[in-house]
C-alpha positions in Angstrom: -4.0 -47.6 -19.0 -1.9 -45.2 -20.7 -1.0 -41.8 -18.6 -2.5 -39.1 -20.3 -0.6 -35.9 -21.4 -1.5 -32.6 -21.0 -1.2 -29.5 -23.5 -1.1 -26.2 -21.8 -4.5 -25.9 -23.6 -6.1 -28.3 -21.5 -5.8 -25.3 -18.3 -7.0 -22.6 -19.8 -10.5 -21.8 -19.9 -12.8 -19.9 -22.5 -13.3 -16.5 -21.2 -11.9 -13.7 -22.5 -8.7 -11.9 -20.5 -9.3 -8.9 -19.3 -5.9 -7.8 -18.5 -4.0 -4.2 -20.2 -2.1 -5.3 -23.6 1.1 -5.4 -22.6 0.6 -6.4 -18.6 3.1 -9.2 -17.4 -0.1 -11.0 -16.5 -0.3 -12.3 -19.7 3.2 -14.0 -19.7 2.7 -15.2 -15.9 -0.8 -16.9 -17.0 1.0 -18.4 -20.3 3.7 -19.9 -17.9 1.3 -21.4 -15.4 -0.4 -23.2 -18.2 2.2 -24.5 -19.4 3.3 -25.5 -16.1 0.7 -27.2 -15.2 0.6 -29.2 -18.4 4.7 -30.3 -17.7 3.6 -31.3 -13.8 0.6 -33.3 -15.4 -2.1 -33.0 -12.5 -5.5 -33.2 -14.1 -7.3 -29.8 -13.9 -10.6 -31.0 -12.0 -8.1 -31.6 -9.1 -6.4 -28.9 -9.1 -7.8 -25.3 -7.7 -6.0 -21.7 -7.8 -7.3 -19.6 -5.4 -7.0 -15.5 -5.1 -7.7 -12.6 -3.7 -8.2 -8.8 -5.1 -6.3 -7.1 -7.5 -5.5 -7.4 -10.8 -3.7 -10.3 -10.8 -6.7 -12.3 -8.6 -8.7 -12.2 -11.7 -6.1 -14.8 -12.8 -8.6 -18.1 -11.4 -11.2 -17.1 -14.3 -8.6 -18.2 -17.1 -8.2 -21.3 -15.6 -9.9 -24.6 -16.7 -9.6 -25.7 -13.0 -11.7 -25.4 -9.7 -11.4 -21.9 -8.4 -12.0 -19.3 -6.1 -11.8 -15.3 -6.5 -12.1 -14.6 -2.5 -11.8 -11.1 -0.9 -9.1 -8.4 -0.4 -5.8 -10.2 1.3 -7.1 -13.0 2.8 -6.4 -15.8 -0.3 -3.8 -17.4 1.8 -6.2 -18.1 5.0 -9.0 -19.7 2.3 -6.5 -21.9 0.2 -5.1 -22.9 3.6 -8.7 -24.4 5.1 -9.5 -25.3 1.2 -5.7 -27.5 1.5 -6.3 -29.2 4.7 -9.9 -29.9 3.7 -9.1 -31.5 0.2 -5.8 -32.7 0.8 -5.8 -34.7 -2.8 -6.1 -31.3 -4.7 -3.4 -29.1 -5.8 -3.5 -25.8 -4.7 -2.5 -22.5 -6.2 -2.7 -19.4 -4.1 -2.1 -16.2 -6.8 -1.6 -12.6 -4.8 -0.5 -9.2 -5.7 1.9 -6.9 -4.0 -0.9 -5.1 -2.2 -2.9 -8.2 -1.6 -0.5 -10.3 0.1 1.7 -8.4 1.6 -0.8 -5.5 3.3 -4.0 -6.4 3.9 -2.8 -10.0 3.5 0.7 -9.6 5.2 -0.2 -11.6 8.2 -1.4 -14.5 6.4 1.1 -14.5 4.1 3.6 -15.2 7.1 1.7 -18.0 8.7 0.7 -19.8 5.5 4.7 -19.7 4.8 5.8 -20.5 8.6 3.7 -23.1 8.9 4.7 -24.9 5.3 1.1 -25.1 4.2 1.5 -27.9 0.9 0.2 -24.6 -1.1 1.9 -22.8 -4.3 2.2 -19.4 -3.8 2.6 -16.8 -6.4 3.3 -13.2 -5.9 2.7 -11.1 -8.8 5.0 -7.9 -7.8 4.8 -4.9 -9.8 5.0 -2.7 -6.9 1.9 -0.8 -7.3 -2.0 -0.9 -6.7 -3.5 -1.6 -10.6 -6.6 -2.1 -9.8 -7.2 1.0 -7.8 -5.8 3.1 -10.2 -1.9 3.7 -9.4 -1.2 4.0 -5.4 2.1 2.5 -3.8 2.7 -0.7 -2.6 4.1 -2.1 0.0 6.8 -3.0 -2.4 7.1 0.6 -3.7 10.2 2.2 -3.0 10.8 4.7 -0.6 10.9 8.4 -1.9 8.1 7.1 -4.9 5.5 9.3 -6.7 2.3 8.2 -6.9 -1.3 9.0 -6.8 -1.1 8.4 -2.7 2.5 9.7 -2.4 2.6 12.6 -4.6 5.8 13.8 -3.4 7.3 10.7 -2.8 6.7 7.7 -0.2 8.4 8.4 3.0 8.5 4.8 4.3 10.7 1.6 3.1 9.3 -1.3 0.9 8.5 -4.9 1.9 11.1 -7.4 0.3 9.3 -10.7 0.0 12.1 -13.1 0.0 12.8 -11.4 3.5 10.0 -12.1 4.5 10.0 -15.6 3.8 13.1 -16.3 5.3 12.0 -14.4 8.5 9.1 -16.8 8.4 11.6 -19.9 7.7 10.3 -20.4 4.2 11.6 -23.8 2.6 10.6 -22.7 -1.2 11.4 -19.5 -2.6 12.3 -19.0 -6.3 11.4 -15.9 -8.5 11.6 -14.8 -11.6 10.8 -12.1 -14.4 7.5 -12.0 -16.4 10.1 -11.7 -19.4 12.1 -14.8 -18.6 9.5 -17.5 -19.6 11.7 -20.0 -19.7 12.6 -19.5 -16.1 9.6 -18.3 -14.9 8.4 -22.2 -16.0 11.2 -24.2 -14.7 10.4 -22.5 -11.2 6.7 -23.2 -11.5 7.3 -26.9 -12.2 10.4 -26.7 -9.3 7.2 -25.2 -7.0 4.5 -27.3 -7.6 6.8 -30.7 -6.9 7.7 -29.0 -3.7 6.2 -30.6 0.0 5.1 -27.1 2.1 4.7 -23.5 1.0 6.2 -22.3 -1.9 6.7 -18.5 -2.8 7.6 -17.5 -6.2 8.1 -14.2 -6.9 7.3 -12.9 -10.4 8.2 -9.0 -10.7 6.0 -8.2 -13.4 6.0 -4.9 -15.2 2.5 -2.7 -15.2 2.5 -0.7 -18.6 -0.3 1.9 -17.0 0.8 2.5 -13.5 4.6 1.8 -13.5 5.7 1.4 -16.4 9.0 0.3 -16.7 10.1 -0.2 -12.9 12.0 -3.9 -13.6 13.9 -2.4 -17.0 17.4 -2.0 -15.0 17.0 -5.6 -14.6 14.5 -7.0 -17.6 15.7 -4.9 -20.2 17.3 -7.2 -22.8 20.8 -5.5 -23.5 21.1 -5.1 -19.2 19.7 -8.8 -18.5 22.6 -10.6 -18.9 24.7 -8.5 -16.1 22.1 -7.5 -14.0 20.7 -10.6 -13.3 21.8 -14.2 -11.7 20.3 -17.4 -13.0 20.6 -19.9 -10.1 20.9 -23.6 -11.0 21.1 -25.9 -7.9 24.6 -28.0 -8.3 25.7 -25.4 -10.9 28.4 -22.6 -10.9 27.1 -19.1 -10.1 27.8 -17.5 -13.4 26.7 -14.6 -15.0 27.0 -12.5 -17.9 26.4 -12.3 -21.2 29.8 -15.0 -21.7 29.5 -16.0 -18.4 32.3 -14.4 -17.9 31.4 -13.2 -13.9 30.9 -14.8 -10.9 29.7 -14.5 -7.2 32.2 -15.6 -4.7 32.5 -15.3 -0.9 33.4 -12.0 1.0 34.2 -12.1 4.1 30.8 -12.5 5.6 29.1 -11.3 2.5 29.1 -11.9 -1.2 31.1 -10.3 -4.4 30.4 -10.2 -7.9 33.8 -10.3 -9.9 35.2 -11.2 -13.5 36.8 -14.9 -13.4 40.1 -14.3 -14.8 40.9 -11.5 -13.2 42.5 -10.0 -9.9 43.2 -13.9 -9.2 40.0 -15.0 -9.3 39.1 -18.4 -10.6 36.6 -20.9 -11.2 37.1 -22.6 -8.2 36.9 -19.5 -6.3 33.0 -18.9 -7.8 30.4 -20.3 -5.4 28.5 -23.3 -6.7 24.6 -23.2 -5.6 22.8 -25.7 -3.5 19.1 -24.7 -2.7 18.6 -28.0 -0.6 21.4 -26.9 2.1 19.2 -26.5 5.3 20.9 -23.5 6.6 19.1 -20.4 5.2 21.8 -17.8 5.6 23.0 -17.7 2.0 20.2 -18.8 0.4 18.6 -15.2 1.6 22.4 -13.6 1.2 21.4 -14.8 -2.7 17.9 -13.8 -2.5 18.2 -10.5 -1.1 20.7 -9.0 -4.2 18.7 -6.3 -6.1 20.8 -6.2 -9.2 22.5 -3.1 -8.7 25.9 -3.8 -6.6 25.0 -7.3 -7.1 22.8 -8.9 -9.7 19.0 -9.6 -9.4 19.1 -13.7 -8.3 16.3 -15.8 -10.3 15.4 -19.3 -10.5 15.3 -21.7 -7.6 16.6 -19.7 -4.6 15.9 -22.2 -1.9 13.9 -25.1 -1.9 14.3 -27.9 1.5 12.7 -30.7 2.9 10.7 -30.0 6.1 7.3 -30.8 7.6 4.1 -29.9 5.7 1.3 -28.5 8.0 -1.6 -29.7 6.4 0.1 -33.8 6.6 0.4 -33.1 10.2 -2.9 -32.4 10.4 -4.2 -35.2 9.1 -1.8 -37.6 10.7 -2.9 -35.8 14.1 -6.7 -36.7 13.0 -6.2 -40.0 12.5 -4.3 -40.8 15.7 -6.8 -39.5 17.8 -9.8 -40.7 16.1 -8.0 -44.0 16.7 -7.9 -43.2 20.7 -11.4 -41.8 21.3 -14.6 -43.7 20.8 -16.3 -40.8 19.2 -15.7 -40.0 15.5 -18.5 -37.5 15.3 -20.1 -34.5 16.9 -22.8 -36.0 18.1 -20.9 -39.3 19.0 -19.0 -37.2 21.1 -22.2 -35.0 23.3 -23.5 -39.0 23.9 -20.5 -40.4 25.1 -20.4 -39.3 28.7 -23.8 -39.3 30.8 -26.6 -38.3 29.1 -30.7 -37.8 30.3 -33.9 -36.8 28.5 -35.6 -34.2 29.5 -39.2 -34.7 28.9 
């Protein structure tokens, strides 16, 4: 029987999105349909799960199984739903505030223990939904409706977190860069374990604007990175800079120039196992250093929810009892009467 190929069509479903015109939602949901149709898993086994927020209204566009769960806790239910249904494909879609606050702690167990999951974190570093207070993401000293003169705390950076909680995928992206917002969606779903893709995504009511030093198209080219795993860390609009080593850190400089060469420009492997500059990479903000997108890190490592079922089976193979009640009846037993 002929393999049957997907249209991006085939994911989305027929109610009407009821997101802002303009909201990067639009471009993220456009990418993960097309996505989907490139990876070419059937919808009815696949299911995207979320939480609340904005971007959690994302399952109801989807011709797929899915589940609109409650405030921060969508990685603890696409965890059970995972190791549950371990034939389905699972999508786990989170905002700023959803993941990282209320959800924070199961964001870092679902990514320390390498749950087979695909993780997106919508980041536009502000609550939408609730009408305009910071994030955890939000920047220290920001003005908002819950900070009106100005947070006095530092922001959450996801990729830190991930690495703190040994992540083995994390990629990210811009809600303008479709084309690479797709190839690390694809890069994400063929991934064995958790994977994290960031997508900062602009909010045209609340913070309007907050990406531009970095999305703007006239800035793009020097203020961002795009990593290619086997290729040359280039970047500008000629491709004219590069990042080389530093001592102990990382540099940005013009090949060419104050004896810098090509050979000199670091060449990107996102399978090394060692994490240290995979989050050097991940951790550049595009001012001193450009903003890194693409395929950050992605490794080989145990998946939790394999494990599981491997466990399972190996003692299922050692006891007599497969069942509940199997197991109350195996010992001595005696009716009372």
């Amino acid at each position: 029987m002929e393999e049957k190929k997907y249209q991006a069509s085939d994911y989305k479903s027929d109610q009407y999105v009821r997101w802002c015109p303009g909201c990067g939602d639009h471009a993220i949901l456009n990418v993960l349909h097309k996505a989907m149709a490139e990876i070419g898993v059937p919808p009815e086994q696949i299911a995207v799960i979320s939480g609340i927020g904005c971007s959690s209204r994302l399952p109801y566009y989807m011709n797929t199984y899915g589940f609109h769960t409650i405030h921060g806790r969508a990685a603890a239910v696409a965890t059970g739903f995972k190791v549950a249904n371990p034939e389905m494909t699972v999508w786990q879609i989170s905002g700023d505030g959803d993941g990282l606050a209320i959800g924070g702690n199961h964001f870092i167990h679902a990514v320390r223990r390498n749950v087979n999951i695909n993780m997106v974190l919508l980041n536009n570093r502000i609550y939408g939904l609730t009408k305009g207070q910071y994030s955890p993401t939000s920047e220290r000293g920001f003005v908002s409706k819950s900070s009106p003169y100005g947070t006095t705390e530092d922001p959450f950076i996801p990729a830190e977190l991930v690495f703190g909680a040994r992540g083995t995928f994390f990629g990210r992206s811009l809600d303008v860069e479709l084309k690479t917002s797709q190839e690390v969606m694809v890069a994400a779903a063929r991934h064995k374990g958790t994977s994290v893709v960031e997508m900062l995504q602009n909010c045209v009511i609340f913070n309007q604007g907050i990406y531009s030093y970095v999305s703007d198209r006239e800035l793009r080219a020097d203020h961002t990175i795009h990593l290619v795993h086997g290729e040359k860390m280039l970047f500008g609009k000629d491709k004219e800079k590069g990042i080389v080593q530093d001592g102990f850190g990382l540099k940005a400089v013009v090949v060419g120039q104050d004896g810098y060469t090509i050979d000199d420009v670091l060449t990107h492997d996102a399978h090394c196992q060692s994490n240290l500059l995979h989050q050097q990479l991940a951790m550049m903000d595009g001012h001193t250093l450009p903003l890194a997108i693409g395929v950050i890190r992605d490794v080989d490592a145990p998946v939790y929810d394999e494990e599981v079922d491997h466990q399972t089976h190996e003692v299922e193979e050692r006891k007599p009892y497969h069942t509940l009640r199997d197991m109350i009846l195996a010992g001595e037993t005696w009716e009372v009467k």
